[in-house]
N, C-alpha and C positions, 0 to 999 in steps of 0.2 A: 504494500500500500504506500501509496506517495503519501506526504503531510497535509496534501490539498484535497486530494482526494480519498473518499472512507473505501472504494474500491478496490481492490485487490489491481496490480500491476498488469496481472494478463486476465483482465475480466472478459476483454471479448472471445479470447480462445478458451474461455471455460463459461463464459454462454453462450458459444458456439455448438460446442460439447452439448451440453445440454439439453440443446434443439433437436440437434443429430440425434441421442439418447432416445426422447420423445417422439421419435421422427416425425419433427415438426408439425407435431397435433398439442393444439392447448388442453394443458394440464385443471385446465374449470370447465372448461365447454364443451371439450372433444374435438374441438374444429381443426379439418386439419387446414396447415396454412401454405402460405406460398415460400418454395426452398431458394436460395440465391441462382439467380440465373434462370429459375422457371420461367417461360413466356404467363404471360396472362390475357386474357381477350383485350382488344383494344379501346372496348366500349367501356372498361372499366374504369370507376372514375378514382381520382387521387384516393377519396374516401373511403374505396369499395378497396381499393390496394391496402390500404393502411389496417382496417379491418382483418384482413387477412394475412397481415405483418406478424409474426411470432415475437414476441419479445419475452425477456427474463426477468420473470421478478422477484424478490425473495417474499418467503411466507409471512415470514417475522417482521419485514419491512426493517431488518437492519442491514444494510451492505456491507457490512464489515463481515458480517456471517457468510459465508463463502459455502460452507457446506453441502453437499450436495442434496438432503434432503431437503434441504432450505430453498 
């Protein structure tokens, strides 16, 4: 972790991981999402993408907690 940041130094290569893990289906909803580099329909709007964006977040809402059930 840098002193500016409560994240862990290689956060994106371990929510990376993590998406890959889940294979890129959210862990609340089921939805699966779109993987880097998938094409998506054209019609789709900025919104309809974002929606479909997989992002990482921790349970506990501490970033410092890196752990993987977290």
């Amino acid at each position: 972790m840098s002193s500016s940041s409560p994240y862990p130094s290689n956060w994106k290569e371990l929510s990376l991981e993590l998406k890959k893990k889940a294979n890129w289906t959210c862990q609340k909803c089921g939805r699966k999402c779109i993987e880097p580099g998938q094409k998506v329909p054209e019609d789709w709007t900025v919104s309809k993408r974002m929606a479909y964006t997989l992002q990482t977040h921790h349970w506990d809402r501490d970033p410092s907690n890196s752990s993987e059930d977290n």
